[in-house]
C-alpha distance (Angstrom), angle and dihedral (degrees) to the residues before:
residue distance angle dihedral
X1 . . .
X2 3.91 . .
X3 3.88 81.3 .
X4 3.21 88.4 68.7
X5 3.58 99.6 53.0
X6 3.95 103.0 87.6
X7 4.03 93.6 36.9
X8 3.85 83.3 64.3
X9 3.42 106.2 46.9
X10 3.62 80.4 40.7
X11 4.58 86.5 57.4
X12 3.87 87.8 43.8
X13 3.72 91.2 61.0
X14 4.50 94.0 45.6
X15 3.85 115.9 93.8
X16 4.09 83.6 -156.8
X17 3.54 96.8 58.4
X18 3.73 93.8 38.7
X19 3.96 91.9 60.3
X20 3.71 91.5 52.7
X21 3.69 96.0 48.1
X22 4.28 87.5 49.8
X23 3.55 83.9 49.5
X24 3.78 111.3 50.9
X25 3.90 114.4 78.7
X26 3.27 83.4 -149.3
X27 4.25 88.3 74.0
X28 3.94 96.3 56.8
X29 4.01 103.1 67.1
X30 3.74 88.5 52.8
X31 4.51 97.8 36.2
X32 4.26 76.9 51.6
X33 3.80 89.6 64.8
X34 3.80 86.9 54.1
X35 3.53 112.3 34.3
X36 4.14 133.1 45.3
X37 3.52 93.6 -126.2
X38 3.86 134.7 -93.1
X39 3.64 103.8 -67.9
X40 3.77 143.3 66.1
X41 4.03 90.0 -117.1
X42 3.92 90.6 54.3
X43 3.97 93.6 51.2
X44 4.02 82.9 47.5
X45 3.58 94.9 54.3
X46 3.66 99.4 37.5
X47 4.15 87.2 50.3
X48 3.98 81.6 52.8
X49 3.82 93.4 54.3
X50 3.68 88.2 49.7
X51 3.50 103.0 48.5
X52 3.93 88.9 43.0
X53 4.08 82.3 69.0
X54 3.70 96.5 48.0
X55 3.88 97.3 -99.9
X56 4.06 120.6 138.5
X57 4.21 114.1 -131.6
X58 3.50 139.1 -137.6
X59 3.88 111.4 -173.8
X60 4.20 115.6 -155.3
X61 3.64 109.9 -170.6
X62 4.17 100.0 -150.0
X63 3.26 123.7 -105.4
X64 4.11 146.4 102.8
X65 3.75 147.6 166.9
X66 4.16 87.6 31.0
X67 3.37 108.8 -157.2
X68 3.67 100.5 -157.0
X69 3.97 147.7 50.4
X70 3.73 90.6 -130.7
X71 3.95 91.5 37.4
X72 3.99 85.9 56.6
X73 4.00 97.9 46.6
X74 4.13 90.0 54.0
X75 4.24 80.2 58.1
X76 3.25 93.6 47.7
X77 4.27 92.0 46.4
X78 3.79 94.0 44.6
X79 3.82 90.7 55.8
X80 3.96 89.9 48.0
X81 3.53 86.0 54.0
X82 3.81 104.3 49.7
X83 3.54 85.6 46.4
X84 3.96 97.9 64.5
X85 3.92 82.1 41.7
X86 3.26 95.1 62.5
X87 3.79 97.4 41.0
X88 3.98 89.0 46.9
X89 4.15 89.1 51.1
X90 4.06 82.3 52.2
X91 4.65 89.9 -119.7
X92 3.83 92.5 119.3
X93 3.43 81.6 102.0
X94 4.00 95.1 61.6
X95 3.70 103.4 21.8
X96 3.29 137.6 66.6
X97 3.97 141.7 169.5
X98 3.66 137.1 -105.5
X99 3.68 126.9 -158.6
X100 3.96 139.3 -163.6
X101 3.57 111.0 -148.3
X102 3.39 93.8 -148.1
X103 3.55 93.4 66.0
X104 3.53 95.1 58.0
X105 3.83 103.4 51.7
X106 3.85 107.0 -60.7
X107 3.69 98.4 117.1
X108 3.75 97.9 49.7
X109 4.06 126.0 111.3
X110 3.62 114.6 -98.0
X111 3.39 116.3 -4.2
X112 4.08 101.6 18.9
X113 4.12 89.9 123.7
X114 4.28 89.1 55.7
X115 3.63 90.6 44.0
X116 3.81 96.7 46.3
X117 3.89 84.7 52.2
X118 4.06 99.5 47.8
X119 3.81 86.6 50.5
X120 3.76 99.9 43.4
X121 4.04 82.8 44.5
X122 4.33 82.6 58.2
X123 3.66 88.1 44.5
X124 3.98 91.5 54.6
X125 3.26 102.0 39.7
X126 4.09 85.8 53.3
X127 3.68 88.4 47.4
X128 4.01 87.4 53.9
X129 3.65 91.8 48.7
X130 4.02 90.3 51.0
X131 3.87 88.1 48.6
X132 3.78 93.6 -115.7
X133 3.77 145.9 105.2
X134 3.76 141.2 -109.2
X135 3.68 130.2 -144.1
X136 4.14 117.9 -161.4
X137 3.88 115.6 -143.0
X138 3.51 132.4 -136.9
X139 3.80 124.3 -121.7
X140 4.12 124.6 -172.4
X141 3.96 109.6 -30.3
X142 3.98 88.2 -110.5
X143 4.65 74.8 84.6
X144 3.72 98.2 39.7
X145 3.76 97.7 96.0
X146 3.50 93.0 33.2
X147 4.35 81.9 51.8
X148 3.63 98.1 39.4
X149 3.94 87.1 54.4
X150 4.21 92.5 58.4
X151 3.19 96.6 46.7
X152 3.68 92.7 53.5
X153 3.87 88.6 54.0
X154 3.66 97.4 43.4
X155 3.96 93.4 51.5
X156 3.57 93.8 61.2
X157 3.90 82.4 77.0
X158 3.62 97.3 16.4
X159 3.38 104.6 46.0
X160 4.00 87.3 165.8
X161 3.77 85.8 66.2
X162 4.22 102.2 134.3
X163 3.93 110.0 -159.6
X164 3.78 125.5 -175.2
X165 3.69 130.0 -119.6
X166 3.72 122.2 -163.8
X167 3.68 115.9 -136.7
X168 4.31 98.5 -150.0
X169 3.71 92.4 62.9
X170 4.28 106.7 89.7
X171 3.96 87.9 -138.7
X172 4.01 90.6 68.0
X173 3.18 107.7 90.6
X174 3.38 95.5 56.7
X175 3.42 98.9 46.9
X176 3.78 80.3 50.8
X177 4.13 89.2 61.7
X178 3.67 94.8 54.3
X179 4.17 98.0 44.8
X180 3.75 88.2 46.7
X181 3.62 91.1 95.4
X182 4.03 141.3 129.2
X183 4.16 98.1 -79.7
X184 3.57 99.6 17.3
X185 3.67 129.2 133.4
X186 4.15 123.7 -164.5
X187 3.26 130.9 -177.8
X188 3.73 108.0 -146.6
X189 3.65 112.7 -159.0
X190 4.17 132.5 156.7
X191 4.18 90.9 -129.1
X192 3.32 132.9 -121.3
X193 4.07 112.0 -136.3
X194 3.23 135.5 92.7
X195 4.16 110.8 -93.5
X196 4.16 128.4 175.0
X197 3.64 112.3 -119.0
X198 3.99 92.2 -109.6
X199 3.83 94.4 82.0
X200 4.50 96.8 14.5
X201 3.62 132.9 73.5
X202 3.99 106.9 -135.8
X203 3.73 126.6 -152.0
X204 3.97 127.9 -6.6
X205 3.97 84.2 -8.7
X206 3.89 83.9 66.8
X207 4.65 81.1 65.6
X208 3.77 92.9 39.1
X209 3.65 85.3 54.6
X210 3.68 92.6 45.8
X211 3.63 96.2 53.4
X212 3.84 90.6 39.6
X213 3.94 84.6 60.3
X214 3.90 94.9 41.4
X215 3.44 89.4 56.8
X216 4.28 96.7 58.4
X217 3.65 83.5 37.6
X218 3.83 98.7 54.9
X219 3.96 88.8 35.8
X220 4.14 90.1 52.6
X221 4.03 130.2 85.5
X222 3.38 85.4 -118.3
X223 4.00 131.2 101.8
X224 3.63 112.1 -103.8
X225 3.68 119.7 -148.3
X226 4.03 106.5 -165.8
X227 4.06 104.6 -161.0
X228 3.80 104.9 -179.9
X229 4.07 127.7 115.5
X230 3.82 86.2 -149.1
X231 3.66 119.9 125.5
X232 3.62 92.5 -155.4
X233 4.08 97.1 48.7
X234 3.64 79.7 49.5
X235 3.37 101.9 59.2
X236 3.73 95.8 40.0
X237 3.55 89.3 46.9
X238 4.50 89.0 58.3
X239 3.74 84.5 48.4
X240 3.56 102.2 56.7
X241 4.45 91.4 42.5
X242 3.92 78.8 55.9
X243 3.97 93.0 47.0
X244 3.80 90.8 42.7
X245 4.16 94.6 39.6
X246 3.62 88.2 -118.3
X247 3.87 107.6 176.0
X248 4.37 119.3 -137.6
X249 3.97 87.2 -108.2
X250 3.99 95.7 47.4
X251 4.08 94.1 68.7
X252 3.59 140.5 3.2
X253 3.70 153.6 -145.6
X254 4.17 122.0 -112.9
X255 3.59 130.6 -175.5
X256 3.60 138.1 157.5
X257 3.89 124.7 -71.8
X258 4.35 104.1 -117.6
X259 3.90 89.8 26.0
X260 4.10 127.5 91.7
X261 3.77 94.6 -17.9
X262 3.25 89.7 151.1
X263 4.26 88.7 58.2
X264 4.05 81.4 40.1
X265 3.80 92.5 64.4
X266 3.84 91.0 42.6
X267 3.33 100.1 51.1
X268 4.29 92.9 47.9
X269 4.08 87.4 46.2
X270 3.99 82.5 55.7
X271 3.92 91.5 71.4
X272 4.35 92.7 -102.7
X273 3.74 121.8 110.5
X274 3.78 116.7 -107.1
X275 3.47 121.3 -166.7
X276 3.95 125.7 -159.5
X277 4.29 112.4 -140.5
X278 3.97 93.9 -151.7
X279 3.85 120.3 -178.6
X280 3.76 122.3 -155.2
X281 3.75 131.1 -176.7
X282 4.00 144.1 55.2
X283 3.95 100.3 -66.0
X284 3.35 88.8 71.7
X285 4.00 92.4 127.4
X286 3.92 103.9 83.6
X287 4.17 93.0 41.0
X288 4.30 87.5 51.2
X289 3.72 91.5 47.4
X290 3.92 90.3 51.9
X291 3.76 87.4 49.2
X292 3.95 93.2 58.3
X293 4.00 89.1 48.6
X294 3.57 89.5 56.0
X295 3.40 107.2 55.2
X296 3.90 131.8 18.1
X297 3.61 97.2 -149.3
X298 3.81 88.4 64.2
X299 4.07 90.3 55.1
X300 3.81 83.0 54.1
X301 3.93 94.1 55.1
X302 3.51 89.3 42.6
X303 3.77 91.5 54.5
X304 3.28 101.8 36.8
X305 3.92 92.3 55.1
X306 3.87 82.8 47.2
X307 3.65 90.7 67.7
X308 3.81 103.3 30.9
X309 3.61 124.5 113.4
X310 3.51 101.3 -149.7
């Protein structure tokens, strides 16, 4: 199955092969298992299911690499507008957002990096409104700098800001050092594209570097946000908040809405905060594909449903 791990993230990044897969009706059953649903009221309802069962949520509404002003602004807007749902339905409290800066203007000529700012600025200062937070995710490491540098700006008046780090690229744990600080929130996850050797780790050096990072994290004044589905990461990642005196409320857990919810409700019944990443919307296509690179068991499911009967 690792074979198959380039060829995918290869598919995820083809326009052919991404009208096919929107196209078959074979697709949807299996896309449902990962994603909330296409609209606003399904990522509201699924974020009320989750909560219901004592699990934290981030909400990402799909998207990346916009290709247009206009395309960018409707981002921007459907964020805004979750946001006063979520405050109006009274989950502020427990849910969150998460936001690709790519799909709000990053990517464009010229000026992409000012317009990804003034709309993650809009996005903030809706997210301070609805009493929450939002988190900014990382895309390949070609954006990190690019990233790394909005953040930055947007934390001098939202210090709540969270960013993500991604422990394969050799940079990391550095960049872990200087975001392990009093206020800070990280997102700690392995990553999911495809990266050349020159700037990634490959292989088991991907976990070394994951634990390497866990442990400045954990260590830090910061707020550690440990996104992996691993059992091992997961267990190292409990024995370092006990080394370190970490308190339940002073990090958290974060996995992947449609995968180990089972583990997801275990892990929240077990006194530590576990927080759901749930995508909504039609550009689900790219974020699926990633999925099936990461993990071989979800290539099975997918598969298998491919050929069931029922």
């Amino acid at each position: 199955m690792a074979l198959l791990r380039e060829p995918l993230l290869a598919a995820a990044r083809s326009p052919k092969l991404r009208t096919v897969a929107e196209k078959s009706r074979l697709t949807r059953p299996v896309v449902d298992r990962f994603v909330a649903g296409a609209t606003e009221p399904d990522a509201l309802r699924v974020t009320d299911e989750l909560i219901g069962n004592g699990l934290y949520v981030t909400l990402d509404f799909l998207g990346e690499a916009t290709t247009s002003l206009e395309q960018a602004g409707s981002t921007v807007r459907a964020y805004e507008s979750v946001l006063v749902e979520l405050a109006k339905a009274g989950s502020a409290e427990r849910a969150e957002v998460s936001v690709k800066l790519s799909a709000i203007g990053q990517s464009l000529p010229g000026n992409g990096e000012k317009i990804a700012l003034d709309g993650a600025r809009r996005i903030c200062e809706a997210a301070a409104a609805a009493g929450t937070t939002v988190t900014v995710d990382m895309e390949d490491h070609t954006t990190t700098d690019s990233t790394l540098g909005i953040v930055r700006e947007l934390r001098a008046d939202f210090p709540w800001v969270g960013a993500v780090l991604q422990a394969y690229l050799k940079r990391t744990e550095a960049d872990c050092r200087e975001f392990a600080t009093a206020g800070s929130r990280i997102r700690l996850c392995k990553g999911a594209y495809a990266e050349p050797e020159s700037v990634a780790f490959q292989g088991e050096a991907v976990e070394d570097s994951y634990r390497r990072c866990l442990g400045v994290l954990l260590a830090g004044e910061g707020y550690p946000m440990v996104a992996s589905h691993d059992p091992a990461m997961i267990a190292a990642a409990r024995s370092l908040a006990v080394r370190n005196s970490r308190t339940s409320d002073s990090f958290e857990f974060q996995m992947l809405f449609g995968i180990r919810p089972d583990e997801q409700r275990a892990i929240a019944a077990a006194g530590h905060r576990m927080r759901v990443y749930v995508p909504y919307g039609d550009e689900w296509y790219g974020y699926f594909m990633r999925r099936l690179a990461e993990r071989p068991a979800n290539l099975t499911f997918f598969l298998r449903s491919l050929t069931s009967k029922k």
